[in-house]
N, C-alpha and C positions, 0 to 999 in steps of 0.2 A: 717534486713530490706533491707540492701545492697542487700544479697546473696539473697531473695525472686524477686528482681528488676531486679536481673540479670540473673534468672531463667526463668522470663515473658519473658525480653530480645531474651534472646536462644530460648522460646516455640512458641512466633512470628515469629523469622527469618525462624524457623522449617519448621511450617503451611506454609511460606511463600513459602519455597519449594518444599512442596509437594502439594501446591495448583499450584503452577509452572510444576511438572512432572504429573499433571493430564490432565492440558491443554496438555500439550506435546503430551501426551499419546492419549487422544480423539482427537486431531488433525491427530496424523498419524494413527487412524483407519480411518477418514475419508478421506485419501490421500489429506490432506492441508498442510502437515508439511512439513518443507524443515527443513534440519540440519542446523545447524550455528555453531556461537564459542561455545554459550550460552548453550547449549546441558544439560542438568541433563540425565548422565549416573551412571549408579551404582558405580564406583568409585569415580565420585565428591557427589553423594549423602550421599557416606559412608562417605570421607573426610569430607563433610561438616556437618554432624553428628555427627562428631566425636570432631570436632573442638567444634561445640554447647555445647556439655554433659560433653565430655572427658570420662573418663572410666566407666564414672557410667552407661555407654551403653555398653551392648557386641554385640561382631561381630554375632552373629548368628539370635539377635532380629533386626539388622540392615537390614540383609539381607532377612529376616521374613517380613519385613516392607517393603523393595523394593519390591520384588516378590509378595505382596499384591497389591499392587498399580496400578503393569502391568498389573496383570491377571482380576484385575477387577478396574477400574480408578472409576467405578458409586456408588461403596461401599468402601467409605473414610476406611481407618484402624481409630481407637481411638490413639490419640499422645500416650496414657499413654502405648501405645503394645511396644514402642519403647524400653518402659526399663522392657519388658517382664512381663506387669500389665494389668488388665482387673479389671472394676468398675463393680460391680455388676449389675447398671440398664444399662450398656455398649450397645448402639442400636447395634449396631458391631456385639455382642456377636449375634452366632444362639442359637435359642429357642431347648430345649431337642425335641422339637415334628419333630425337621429336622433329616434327614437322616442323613448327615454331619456334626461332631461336630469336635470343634478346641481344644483339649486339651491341657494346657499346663503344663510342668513338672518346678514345680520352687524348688524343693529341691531332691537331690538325693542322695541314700546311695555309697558311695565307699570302695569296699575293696580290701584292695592291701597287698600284701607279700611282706616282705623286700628283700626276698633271689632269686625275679625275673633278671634275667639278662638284661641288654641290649640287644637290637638287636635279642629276644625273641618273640613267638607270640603263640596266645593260638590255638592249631591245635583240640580240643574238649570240651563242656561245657554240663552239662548233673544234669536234675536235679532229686532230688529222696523226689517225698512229702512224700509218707509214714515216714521216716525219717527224714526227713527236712533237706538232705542235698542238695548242690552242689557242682558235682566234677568237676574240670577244668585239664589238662594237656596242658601241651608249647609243641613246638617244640623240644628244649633244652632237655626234660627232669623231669620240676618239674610238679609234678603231687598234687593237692592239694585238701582235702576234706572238706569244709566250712558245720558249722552243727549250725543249727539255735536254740537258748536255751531260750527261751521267747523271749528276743528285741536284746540279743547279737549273736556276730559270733564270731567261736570258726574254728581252722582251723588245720590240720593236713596236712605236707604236705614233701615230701622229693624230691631228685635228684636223676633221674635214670640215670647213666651216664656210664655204663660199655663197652658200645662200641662206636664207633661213629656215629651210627645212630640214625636218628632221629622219635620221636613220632608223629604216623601219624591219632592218634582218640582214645578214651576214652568211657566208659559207666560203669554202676555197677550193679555185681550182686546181687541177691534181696536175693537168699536161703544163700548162703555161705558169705553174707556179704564184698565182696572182692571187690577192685576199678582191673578193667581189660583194659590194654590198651594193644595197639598195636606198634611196631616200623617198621623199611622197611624190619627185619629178623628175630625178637620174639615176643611172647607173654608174656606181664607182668599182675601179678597177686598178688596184695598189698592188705595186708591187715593193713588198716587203721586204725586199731584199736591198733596196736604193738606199745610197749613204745620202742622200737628201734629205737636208733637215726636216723640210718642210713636205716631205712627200715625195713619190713619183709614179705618176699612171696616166689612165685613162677616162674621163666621164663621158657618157652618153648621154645625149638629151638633145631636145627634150622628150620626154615621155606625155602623153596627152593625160591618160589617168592617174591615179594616185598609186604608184607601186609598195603592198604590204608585205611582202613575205618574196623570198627568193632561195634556191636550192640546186644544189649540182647534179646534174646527171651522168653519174659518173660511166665510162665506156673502156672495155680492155681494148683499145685499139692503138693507146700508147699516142698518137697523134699529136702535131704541136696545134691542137685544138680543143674546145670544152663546150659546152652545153648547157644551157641554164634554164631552168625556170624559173616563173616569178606569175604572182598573182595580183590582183587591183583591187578595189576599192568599186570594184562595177560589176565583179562578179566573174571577169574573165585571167585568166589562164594564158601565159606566154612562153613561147619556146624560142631562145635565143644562142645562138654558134657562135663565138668570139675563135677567131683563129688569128696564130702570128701575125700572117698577111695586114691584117685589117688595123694592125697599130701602126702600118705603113701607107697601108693607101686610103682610108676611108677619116686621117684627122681634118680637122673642120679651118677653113681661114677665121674662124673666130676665134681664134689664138688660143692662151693658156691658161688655165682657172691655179693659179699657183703654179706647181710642178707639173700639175695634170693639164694633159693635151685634151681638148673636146673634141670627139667625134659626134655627126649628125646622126639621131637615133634613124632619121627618114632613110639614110642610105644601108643601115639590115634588114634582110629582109625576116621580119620576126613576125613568125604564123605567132596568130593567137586564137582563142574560142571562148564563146560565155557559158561557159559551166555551171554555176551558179547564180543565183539571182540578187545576192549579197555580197558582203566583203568575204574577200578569198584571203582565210586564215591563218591555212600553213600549206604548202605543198613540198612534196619529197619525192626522191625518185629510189625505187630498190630495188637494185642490181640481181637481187637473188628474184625476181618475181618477172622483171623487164617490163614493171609497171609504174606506173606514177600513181601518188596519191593528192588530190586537194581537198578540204572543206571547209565550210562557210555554216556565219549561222541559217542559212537559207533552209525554211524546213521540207522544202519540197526535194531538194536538189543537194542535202547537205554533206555528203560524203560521194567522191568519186575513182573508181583504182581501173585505168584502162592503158592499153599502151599511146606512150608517147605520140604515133602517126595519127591518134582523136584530135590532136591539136590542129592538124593539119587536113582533116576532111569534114566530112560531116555526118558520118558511121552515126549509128545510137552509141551512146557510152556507158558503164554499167556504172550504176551511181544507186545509194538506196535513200530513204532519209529516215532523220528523228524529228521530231517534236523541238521547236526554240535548236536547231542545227550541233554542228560539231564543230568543237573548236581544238581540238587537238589529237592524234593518231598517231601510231607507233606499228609496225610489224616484228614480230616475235617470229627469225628462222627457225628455230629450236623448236617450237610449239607450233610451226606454222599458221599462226593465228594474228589479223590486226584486230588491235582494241583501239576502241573510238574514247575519245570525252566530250561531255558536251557541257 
């Protein structure tokens, strides 16, 4: 009974304040307000919210709740949002028939690996429904492939660490079953499937430029073959064929970097073209278009979508630019629309 009295307690003093930051609020849209001591700014709001609940409130629903209140003073939030709760008949709550709906996420899966490092950060995350995996690579090196088995996650995942470069993007291919990433001078080729502790695949190198970004081109032809691209640090664009064969005939006598066999990057032959005049930032290829996408901050040359065979002649290619370039793109089937960011 106590702890219910002193709940009311805390839900009064609440209302009390944010029927306080409302006035505040409609005051100085109508230029009546002058500042004082008294002020409800988002720091005494939090403090004083804080002070009210204590931890049974988190910082994000606090801040959810300020930013409600400013943006619209004439549509009260419900107290109950404060501790990241909505009532079913909630007036608050918009009706499914609005454009605008507030979802809110109250429980989340996390997965995490023991063997991530400090001071580590994920440079690619890429997912594969056919399979139901998702593969992630670090900066650092570990590269992991999370494989969905009814309601569990199951993970495979090793440390590439043979030089000291670092990993600059990830993707997998579909025919040869391989997780394929990039560093700033090889290409790695894991096969994720190897009960080797330490690993089992293929590295390429060396590469002359700095390889930033790489992506699959995926092809219905089922083939024990795959396709890549990948972009540099110079501006150009590579198209690269890994097939079965070539883990047989093209390994290097310069033996084995751990479990991984080194093949010479000199014996593919990987067309490439300078598309850009800067670092080449993301590129993607889409099945639904049977075009490829790169851009760069380059502002002249910063976005490019043409077919794959540009890599290999020297056609014009249709490219447009922005101002200070694009750094990331996306195409929408549904909408048939790609949006740029820059």
């Amino acid at each position: 009974a106590l702890e219910s009295i002193d709940f009311k307690n805390a839900l009064g003093q609440f209302q009390n304040l944010v029927e306080k930051m409302i006035i505040q609020k409609t005051k100085e849209s109508s230029g009546l307000y002058t500042k004082d001591n008294d002020e409800v700014d988002y720091e005494k709001f939090f403090k004083t919210t804080r002070t009210l609940f204590g931890s049974a409130v988190k910082d994000q629903y606090i801040q959810a709740f300020f930013r409600k209140i400013i943006s619209n003073p004439n549509e009260r939030p419900e107290w109950l949002e404060i501790f990241g709760c909505f009532s079913r008949e909630s007036v608050g709550m918009p009706s499914p028939s609005k454009e605008s709906m507030v979802l809110l996420v109250s429980e989340k899966q996390q997965i995490t690996h023991s063997v991530v490092k400090r001071k580590d950060v994920i440079k690619g995350i890429v997912k594969v429904p056919l399979l139901h995996l998702t593969v992630t690579a670090s900066q650092k090196g570990l590269i992991t492939v999370f494989s969905k088995k009814r309601k569990s996650f199951f993970s495979y995942s090793f440390y590439f660490h043979q030089d000291t470069t670092w990993i600059t993007g990830c993707d997998f291919l579909p025919n040869l079953k391989y997780v394929v990433a990039v560093t700033e001078s090889t290409i790695i080729l894991w096969d994720y499937k190897s009960k080797e502790s330490e690993g089992n695949g293929f590295v390429i190198k060396p590469m002359k430029n700095c390889l930033l970004c790489v992506s699959t081109v995926t092809m219905a032809d089922n083939l024990a073959r795959d396709t890549i691209l990948m972009g540099d640090d110079k501006g150009y664009v590579y198209l690269l064929t890994i097939t079965s064969d070539d883990f047989i005939m093209k390994q290097s006598k310069a033996g084995k970097v751990t479990q991984f066999k080194v093949m010479d990057a000199e014996s593919f032959d990987m067309p490439k073209r300078k598309l850009h005049d800067d670092w080449v930032g993301k590129v993607k290829y889409f099945p639904a278009l049977k075009r490829f996408g790169s851009c760069s901050t380059d502002s002249i040359n910063s976005f490019v979508l043409d077919d794959i065979k540009r890599l290999e002649d020297h056609l014009p290619v249709k490219e447009f630019s922005v101002p200070k370039g694009v750094n990331a793109f996306t195409y929408c089937g549904k909408a048939k629309v790609i949006v740029t960011g820059g």
